[in-house]
C-alpha positions as CSV (number, residue, x, y, z in Angstrom):
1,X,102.2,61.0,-13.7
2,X,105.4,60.9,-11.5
3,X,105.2,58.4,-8.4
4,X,107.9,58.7,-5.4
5,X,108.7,55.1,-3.8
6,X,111.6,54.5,-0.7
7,X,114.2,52.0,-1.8
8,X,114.3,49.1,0.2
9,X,117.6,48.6,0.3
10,X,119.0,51.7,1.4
11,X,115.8,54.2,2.5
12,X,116.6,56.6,-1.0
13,X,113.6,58.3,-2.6
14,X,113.4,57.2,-6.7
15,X,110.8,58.2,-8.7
16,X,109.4,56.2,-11.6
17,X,107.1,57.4,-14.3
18,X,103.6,55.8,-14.4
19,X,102.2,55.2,-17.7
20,X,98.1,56.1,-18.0
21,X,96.1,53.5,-18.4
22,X,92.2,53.2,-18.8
23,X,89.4,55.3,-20.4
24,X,89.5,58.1,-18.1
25,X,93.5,58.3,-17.7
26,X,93.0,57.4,-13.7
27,X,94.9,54.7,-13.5
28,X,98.6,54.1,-13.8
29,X,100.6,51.3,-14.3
30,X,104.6,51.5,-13.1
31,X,107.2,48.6,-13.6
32,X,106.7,45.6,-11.2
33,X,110.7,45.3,-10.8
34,X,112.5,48.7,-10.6
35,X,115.9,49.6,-10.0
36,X,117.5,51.8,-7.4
37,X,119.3,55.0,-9.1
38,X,121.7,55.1,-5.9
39,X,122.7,51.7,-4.7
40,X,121.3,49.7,-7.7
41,X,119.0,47.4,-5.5
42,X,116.4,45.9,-7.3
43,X,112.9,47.1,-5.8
44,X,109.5,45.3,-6.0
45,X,106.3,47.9,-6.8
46,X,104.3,48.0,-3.9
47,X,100.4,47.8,-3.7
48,X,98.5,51.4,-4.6
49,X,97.7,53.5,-3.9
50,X,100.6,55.5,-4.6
51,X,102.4,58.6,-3.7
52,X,102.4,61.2,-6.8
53,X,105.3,62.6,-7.0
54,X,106.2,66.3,-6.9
């Protein structure tokens, strides 16, 4: 499943892939470090719950 996060650096939209995890497939786990794909700014994952991408 596809999550939407807002850089911090300059407000862009990126979305980053999160990988199933669990027995059921109901949780997710995404990098803790990601990069921006517009200005490069390295990002921190915030807490969940998450926005699913669309």
């Amino acid at each position: 499943m596809n999550f939407e996060f807002v850089c911090g650096w300059c407000g862009e939209e990126n979305v980053l892939y999160g990988e199933p995890t669990g027995w059921w497939r109901e949780l997710y786990r995404v990098p803790d470090v990601w990069d921006c794909w517009l200005c490069d700014g390295a990002n921190t994952t915030p807490d969940g719950p998450w926005t699913p991408a669309d």
